[in-house]
Each structure stands twice: as C-alpha cells, then as structure tokens.
C-alpha positions as CSV (number, residue, x, y, z in Angstrom):
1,X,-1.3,-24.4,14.5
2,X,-2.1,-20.5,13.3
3,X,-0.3,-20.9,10.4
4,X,-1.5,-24.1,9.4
5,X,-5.3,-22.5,9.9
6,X,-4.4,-19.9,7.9
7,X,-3.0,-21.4,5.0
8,X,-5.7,-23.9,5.5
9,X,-7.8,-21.0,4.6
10,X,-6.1,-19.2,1.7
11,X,-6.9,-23.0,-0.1
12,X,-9.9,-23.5,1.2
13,X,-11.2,-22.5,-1.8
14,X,-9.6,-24.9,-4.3
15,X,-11.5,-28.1,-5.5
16,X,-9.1,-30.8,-7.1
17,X,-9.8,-32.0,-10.0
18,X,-8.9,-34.7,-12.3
19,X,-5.6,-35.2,-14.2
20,X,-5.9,-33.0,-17.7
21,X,-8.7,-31.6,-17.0
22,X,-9.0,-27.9,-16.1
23,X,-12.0,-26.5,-14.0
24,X,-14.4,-24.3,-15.4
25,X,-14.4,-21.0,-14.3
26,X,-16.9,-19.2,-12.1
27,X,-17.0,-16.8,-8.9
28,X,-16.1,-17.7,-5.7
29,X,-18.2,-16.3,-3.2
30,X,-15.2,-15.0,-0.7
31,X,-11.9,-12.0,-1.3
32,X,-9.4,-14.6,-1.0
33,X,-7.3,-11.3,-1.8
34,X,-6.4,-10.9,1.7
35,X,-5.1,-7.5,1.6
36,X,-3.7,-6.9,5.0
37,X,-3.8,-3.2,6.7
38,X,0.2,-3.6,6.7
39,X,0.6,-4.0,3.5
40,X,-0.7,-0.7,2.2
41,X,2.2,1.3,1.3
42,X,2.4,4.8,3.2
43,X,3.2,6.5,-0.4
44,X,2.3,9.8,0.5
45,X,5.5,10.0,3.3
46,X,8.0,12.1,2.2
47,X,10.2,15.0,4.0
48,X,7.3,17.0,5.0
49,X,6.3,14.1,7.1
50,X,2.7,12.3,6.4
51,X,1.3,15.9,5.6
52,X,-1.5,16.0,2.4
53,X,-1.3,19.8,2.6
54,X,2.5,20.2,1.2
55,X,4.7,17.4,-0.6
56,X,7.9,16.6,-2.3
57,X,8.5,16.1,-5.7
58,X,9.4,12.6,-5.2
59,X,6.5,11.8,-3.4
60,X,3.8,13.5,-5.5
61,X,2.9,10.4,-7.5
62,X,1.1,9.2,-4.6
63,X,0.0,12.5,-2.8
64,X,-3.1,14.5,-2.7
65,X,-4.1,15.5,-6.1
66,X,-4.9,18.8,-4.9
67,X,-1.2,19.3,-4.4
68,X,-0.4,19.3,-8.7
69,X,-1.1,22.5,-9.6
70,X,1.4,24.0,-7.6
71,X,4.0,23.1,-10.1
72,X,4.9,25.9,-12.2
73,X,7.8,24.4,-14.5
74,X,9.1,21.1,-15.7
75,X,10.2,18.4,-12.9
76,X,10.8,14.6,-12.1
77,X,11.2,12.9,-8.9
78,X,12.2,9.6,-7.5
79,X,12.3,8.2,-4.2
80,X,12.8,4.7,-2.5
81,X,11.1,3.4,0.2
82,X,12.3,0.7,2.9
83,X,10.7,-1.1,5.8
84,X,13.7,-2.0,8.7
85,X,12.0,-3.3,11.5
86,X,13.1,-6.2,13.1
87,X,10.1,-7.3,14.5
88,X,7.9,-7.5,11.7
89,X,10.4,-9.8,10.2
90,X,10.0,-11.7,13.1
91,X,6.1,-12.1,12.1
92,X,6.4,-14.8,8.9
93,X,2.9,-13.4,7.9
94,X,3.7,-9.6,7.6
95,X,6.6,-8.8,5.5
96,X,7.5,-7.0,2.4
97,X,8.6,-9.1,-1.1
98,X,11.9,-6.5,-2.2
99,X,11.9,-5.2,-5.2
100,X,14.1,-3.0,-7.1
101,X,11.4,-1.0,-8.4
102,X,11.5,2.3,-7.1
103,X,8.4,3.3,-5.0
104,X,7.4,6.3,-7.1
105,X,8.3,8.0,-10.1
106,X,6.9,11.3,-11.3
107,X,7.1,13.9,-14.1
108,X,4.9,17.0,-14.2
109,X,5.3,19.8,-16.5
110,X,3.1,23.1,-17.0
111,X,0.6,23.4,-20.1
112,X,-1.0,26.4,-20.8
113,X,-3.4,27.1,-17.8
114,X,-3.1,23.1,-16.4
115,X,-0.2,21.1,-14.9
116,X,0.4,17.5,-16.5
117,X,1.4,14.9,-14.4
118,X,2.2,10.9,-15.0
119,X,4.7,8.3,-13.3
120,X,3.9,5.2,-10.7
121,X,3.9,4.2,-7.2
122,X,3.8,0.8,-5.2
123,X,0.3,0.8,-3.5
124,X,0.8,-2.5,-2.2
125,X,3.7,-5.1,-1.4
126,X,3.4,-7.9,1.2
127,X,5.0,-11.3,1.7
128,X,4.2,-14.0,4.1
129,X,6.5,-16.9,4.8
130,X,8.7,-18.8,4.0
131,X,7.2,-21.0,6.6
132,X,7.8,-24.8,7.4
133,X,5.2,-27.1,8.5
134,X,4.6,-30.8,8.6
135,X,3.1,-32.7,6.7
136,X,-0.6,-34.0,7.8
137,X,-0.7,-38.0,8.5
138,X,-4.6,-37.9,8.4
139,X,-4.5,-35.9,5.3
140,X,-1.5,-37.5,3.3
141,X,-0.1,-40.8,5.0
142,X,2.5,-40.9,2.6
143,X,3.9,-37.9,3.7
144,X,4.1,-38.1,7.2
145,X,7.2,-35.8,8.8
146,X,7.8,-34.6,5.4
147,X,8.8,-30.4,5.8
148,X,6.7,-28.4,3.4
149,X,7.0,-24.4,3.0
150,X,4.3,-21.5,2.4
151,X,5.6,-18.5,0.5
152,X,3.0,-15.9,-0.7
153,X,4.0,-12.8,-2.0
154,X,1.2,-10.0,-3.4
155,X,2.3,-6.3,-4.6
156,X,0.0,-3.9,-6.3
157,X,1.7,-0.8,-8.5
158,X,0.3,2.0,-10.4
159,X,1.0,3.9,-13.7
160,X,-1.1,6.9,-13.3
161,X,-1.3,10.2,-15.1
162,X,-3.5,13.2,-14.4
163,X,-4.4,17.2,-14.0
164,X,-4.0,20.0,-11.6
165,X,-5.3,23.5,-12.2
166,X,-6.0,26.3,-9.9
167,X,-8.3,29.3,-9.8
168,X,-9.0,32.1,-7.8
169,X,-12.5,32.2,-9.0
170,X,-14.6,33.6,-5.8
171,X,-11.4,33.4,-3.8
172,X,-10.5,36.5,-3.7
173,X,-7.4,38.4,-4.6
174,X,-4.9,36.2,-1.9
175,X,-6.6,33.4,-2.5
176,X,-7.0,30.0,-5.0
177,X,-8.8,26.5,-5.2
178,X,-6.6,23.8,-6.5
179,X,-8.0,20.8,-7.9
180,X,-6.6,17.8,-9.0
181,X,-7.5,14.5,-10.5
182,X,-5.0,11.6,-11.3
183,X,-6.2,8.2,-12.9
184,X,-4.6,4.9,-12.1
185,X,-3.7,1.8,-13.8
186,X,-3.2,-0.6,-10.9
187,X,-1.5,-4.2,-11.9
188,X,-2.1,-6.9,-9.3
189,X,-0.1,-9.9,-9.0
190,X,-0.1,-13.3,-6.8
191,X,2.3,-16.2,-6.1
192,X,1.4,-18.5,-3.6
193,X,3.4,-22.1,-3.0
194,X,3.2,-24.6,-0.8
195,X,5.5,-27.2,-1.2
196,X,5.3,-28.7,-4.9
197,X,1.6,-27.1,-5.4
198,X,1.6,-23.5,-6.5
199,X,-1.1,-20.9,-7.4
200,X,-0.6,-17.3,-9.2
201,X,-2.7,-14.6,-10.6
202,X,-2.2,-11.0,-12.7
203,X,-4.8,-8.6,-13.0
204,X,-5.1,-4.9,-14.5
205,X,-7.9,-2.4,-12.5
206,X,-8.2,1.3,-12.7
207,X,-8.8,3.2,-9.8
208,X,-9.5,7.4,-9.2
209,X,-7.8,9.6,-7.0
210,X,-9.1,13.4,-6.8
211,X,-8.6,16.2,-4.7
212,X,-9.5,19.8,-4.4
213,X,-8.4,22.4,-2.0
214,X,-8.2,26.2,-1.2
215,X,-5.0,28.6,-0.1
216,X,-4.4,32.1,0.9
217,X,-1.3,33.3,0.5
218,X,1.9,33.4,-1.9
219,X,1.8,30.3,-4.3
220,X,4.4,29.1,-3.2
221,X,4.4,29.8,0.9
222,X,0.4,29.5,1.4
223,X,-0.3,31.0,4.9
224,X,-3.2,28.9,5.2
225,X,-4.4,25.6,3.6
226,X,-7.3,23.0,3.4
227,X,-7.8,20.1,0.8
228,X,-10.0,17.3,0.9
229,X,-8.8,14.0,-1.0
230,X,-10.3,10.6,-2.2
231,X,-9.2,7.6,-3.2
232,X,-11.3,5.4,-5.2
233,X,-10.9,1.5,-6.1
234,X,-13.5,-0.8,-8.0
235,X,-13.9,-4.4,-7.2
236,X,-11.5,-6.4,-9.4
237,X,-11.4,-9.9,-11.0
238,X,-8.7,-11.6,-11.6
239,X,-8.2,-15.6,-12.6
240,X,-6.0,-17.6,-10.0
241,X,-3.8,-20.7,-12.2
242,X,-3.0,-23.0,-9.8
243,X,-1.0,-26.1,-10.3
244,X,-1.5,-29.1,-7.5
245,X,-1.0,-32.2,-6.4
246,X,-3.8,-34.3,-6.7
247,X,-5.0,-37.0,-4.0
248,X,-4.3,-40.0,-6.8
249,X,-0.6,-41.8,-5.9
250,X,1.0,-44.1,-8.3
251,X,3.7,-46.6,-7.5
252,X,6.9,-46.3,-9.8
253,X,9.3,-49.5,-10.7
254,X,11.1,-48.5,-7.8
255,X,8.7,-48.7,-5.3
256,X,8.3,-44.7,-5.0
257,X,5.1,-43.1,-4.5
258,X,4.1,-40.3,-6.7
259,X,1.3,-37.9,-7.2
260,X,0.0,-36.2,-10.4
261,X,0.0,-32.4,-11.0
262,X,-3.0,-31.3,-11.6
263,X,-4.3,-27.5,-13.3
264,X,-7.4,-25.7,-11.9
265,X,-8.3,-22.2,-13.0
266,X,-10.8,-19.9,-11.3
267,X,-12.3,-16.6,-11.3
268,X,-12.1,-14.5,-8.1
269,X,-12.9,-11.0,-6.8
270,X,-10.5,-8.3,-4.6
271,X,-11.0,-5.2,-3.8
272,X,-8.0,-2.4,-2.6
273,X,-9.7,-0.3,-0.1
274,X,-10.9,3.2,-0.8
275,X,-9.6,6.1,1.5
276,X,-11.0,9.3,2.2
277,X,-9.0,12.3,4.1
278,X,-8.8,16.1,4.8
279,X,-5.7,18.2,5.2
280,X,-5.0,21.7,6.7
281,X,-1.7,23.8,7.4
282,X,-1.0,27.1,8.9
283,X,2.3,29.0,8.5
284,X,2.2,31.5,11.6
285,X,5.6,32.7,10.4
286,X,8.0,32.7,7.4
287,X,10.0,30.4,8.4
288,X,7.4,27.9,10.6
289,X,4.3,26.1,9.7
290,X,1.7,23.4,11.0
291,X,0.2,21.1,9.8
292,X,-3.3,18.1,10.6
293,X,-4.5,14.9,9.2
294,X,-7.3,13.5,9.2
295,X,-8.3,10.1,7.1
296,X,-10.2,6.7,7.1
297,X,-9.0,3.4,4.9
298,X,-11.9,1.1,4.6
299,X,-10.2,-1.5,5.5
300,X,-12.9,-3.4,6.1
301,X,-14.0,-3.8,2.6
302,X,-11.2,-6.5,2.1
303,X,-12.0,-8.4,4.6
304,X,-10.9,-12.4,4.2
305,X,-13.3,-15.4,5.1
306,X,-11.0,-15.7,8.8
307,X,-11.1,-12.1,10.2
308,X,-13.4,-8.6,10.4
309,X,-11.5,-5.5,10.6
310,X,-12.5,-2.2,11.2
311,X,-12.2,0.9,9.0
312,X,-8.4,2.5,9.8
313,X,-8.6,6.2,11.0
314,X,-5.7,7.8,11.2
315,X,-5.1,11.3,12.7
316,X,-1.5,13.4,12.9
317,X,-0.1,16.8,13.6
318,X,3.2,18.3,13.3
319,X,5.4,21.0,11.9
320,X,7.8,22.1,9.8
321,X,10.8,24.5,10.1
322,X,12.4,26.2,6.8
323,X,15.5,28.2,8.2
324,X,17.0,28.9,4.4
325,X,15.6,28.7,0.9
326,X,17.5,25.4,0.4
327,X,16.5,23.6,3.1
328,X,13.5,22.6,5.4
329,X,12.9,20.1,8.8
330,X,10.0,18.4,9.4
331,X,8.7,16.1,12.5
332,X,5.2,15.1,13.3
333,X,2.7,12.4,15.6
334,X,0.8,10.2,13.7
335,X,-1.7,8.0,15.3
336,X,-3.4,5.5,13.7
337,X,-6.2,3.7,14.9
338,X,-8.2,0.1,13.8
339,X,-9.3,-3.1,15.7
340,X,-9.8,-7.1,14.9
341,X,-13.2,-8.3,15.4
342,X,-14.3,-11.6,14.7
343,X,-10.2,-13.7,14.6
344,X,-12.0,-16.2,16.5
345,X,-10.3,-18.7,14.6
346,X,-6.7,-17.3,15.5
347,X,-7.6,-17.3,19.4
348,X,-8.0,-13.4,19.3
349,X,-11.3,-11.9,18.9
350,X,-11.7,-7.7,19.3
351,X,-8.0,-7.6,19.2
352,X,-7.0,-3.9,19.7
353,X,-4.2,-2.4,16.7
354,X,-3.6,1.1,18.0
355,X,-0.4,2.4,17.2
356,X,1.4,5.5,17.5
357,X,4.1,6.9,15.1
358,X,6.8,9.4,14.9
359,X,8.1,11.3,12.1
360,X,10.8,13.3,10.6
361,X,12.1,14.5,7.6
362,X,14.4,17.1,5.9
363,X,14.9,18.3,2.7
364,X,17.8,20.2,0.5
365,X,17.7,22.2,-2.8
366,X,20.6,22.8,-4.5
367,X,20.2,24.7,-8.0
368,X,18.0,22.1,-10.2
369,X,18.1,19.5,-8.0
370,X,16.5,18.6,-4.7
371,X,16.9,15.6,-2.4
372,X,14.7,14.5,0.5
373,X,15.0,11.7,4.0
374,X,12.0,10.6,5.9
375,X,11.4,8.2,8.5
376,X,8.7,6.8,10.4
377,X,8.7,4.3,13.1
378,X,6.9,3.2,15.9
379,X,6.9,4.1,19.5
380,X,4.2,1.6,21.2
381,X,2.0,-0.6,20.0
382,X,0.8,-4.0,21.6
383,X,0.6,-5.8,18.6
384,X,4.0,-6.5,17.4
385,X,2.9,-6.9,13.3
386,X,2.2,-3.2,13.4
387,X,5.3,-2.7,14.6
388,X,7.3,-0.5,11.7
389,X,10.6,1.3,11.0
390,X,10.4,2.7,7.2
391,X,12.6,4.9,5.8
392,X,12.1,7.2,2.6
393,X,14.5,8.6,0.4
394,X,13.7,11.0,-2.8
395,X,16.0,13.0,-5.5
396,X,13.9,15.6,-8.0
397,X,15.4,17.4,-11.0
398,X,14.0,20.7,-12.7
399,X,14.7,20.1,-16.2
C-alpha cells in the first residue's frame, strides 16, 4: 500500500488528455523532483576521509573550492565511486541507477599567478524500483490481477570549470588566504515507467560553488587551516514528456481490449539543495594532523507534495597519519543528522534519520602518479534507507 501511495503521488500531477492532442504547457504548483537526502552523492569523499580542509586529486572536482590553489603544476584525476550495501537494495525506493561514468574527473594546471581547474562530478544518482503491483479493479476493470512495474531513475552530473588563487595579503609572512570559485553546468535527467505509460525529462541548470580559506604554515603541510564553502543551486525548469494510456478502450476483431497512447507535456520546477559548510585542520606534528566538519544541506528546499524534511547537519572529526612522503592513512566519525516531519501519509510522522558513519582511507604516490581508497559505511542507524556501504577509488597523474 506505500508504494502504491507513492507512485500514486509522483502522477498525481498528470491530467489525460485526448488522443493527438498534446497539453499546453504551464507550471505545476508542486517539486515533483523528489530529490531524496540519499541520493546526493558524497563527492567530496576521498582518502583524507570527508575532510573539506585537505583533498585528493581525484576528488577535487567536487571539493571545497578553497582547496584549488594549492596546485602548483599540471595534474588530472579520476576516481569511481560505489554504493555496496545490502540493505538499501533491500529498500525498492533508495537505490542507485549504475553507470559507467566515472564519478569525477579533474584537470588543473598553474597560470601565471591563478590555478585553472575543469572536469565533472555525479551530484546526484537514484533509482527506485523495479516494483510490481496490481493492477486497480475500481480504477481499470479491465485489468484486474494484471502485474504492472515502477522504475524511476534520476541522476544529476556536472561539467564545471573554475579558479583558485592565494595570497598572503595581511597574512603575514607564514601565512595565505585561498580562494576559490568553480561554476557548474548541472544536466538533469528523468525516466519514470509504469507499466506501458512512461514519462521523462532533460534539463541544463548552472549552479556556484565558492570557497575561501586561510593557512599558516608550508604550502604544502599547512600547520593550521580554516575555509568556509558554499554551494549554490537556482530553481530549475525542466518539461516532463509523458506518454500514457488513456481511459478510452477499444474492442479489436478479436475481441481484445485496447487503450490509446496518449502525449502530454508539462512544465515543472526542481530545485538541488544548497549547502553551506566550514572546515578546519591542525597538524600538531609532521607526520599527524586533525581535522572538523561542520555543514548543513537544505534539504528541505526539495521537499515533495508527501513529506517535510529537515535541513541535514552533518558534523565529523578525524585524523590523518603520513608516515613517508608516498603515503598517508586516514580514519574519521562522521555524524549526520535530519528528521521526517509531516510522512503522515506513509504511517510515519517525525520519523528520526540520525546516522552515524565511519571512515577510512589511504593514499600512495609513486613518482607522477598517485592512487587513493576510501570507504564509508554505517555503524547504526534505525532507519534502514540510510543505511550505506560506499567505497571510493581515485588514480591522479602529474603530466
């Protein structure tokens, strides 16, 4: 009965029309985008953990911009990212669509007194279903019994370029601000079937993602660090095509019932939430830093007509160990707080989503070329859709 409420509401929207004739287009009033808090991609993971004070090359595509500038020659990375756990494939409504698409890409190279960056990341990638259901007599006699299934898949990926400078302008002699600023060009897309009747939509949306920070210390080994980051996302339109059965039924020579396919096209709005965060680290000694989180997704702004989240906060600590040039150990707690309010259609009003997460990571350089692990999982959580095991691989080359 949940599922059939829910896809009940993902086409609550829809108004049949008649055979040939396409509806006009116009607003809806609801985000029938339905970005869920699991779906957001964790693309700043890599072997330093979930750390926005110090990143991988891999990684950097969708890390704190403040973290550019500390490039000083020409490099690319790529890393992979991949979601394991069991029991969120267990959950038909939170899963990933696979793609063979790496999960980031990027290129920087030094110019003069700036460091250029471009490449792409997967922001977003969910899939719910497939799911079987029946058929409703009161709805469609004609199909009583008859198995349909719901598939909907959603991913959102950026192409992005940007800048990173620093400056030690009233920093001091040991010390630099670092500011960076990287532009995205996000592409949505939908697919959405249920049974014969299917629905799909592409849009294009830029977004803004800036940081700036300050460091004391060698460039390269800060001994203390702070940035602040945000991430910035504009409302988007996009036009949903949908192709669907309508409720006229013809009889064939044989006897057969039938039903015409019918094409509807409207205009709707989404919105990928905006987050906001600030990063420190400390490095005590050589060979052994720390490291804290702190960040909010507003969640909230994409909320769907059947539920009312609260903005995520997230909040982790941890450390990392270098005990040679060529290689580095990382392990961290990340806890990651949001709640449910308002599911009273799903039975679960004020549902709390708390969960706690464990990382780790390591990292190797060997002459131009790097490579990098990282896993998260994690360790309780009441709430079995937030239940994750990703890992996170990365390669870089100095070219």
């Amino acid at each position: 009965m949940r599922y059939l409420i829910l896809i009940g509401c993902c086409f609550s929207q829809i108004i049949f029309a008649q055979r040939g004739i396409r509806a006009p287009v116009d607003p809806l009033p609801s985000e029938p985008v339905y970005l869920t808090e699991q779906s957001i991609v964790y693309s700043q993971l890599s072997s330093f953990g979930l750390s926005e004070s110090v990143t991988d090359i891999s990684s950097l595509s969708g890390a704190n911009p403040a973290l550019i500038s500390g490039y000083e020659s020409l490099k690319a990375g790529l890393s992979y990212q991949f979601d394991l756990e069991d029991e969120l494939r267990s959950n038909p409504f939170v899963g990933r669509e696979f793609t063979a698409l790496p999960q980031g890409f990027t290129i920087v190279s030094p110019f003069k007194s700036v460091v250029l960056i471009a490449g792409f990341n997967q922001r977003v990638n969910a899939k719910a279903g497939p799911i079987n259901f029946s058929t409703n007599p009161d709805i469609d006699p004609s199909g009583t019994g008859q198995i349909q299934q719901y598939i909907r898949t959603q991913t959102i990926t950026a192409a992005n370029a940007g800048i990173g400078f620093s400056t030690n302008r009233f920093a001091g002699n040991e010390g630099r601000w670092n500011v960076g600023l990287r532009l995205n060009a996000n592409y949505f897309r939908l697919n959405e079937e249920v049974g014969e009747a299917n629905s799909r939509a592409e849009s294009v949306f830029p977004s803004i993602h800036s940081g700036v920070g300050f460091e004391w210390g060698p460039k390269q080994r800060p001994v203390f660090s702070i940035s602040a980051y945000t991430d910035i996302n504009p409302e988007f339109t996009y036009t949903l095509d949908a192709e669907l059965l309508s409720g006229v039924r013809t009889i064939d020579s044989l006897g057969n019932t039938q039903r015409d396919i019918i094409s509807i096209e409207r205009s709707v709005e989404g919105k990928m939430p905006d987050r906001f965060g600030v990063s420190a680290l400390l490095q005590p000694w050589e060979q052994f830093s720390i490291f804290a989180d702190v960040n909010t997704l507003k969640i909230s702004e994409t909320n769907g007509p059947f539920s009312s989240l609260t903005d995520r906060i997230d909040f982790g600590i941890g450390a990392i160990i270098l005990p040679t040039d060529y290689l580095h150990l990382s392990s961290g707690l990340y806890n990651s707080e949001f709640s449910s309010e308002g599911l009273e259609t799903l039975g679960a009003e004020g549902i709390d989503r708390d969960t706690f997460f464990l990382s780790h990571g390591i990292g190797l350089a060997f002459g131009k070329f790097s490579g990098s692990l990282a896993v998260l999982y994690s360790t309780n959580t009441d709430f079995s859709s937030r239940d994750r095991f990703m890992l996170k691989s990365g390669i870089g080359i100095e070219l």
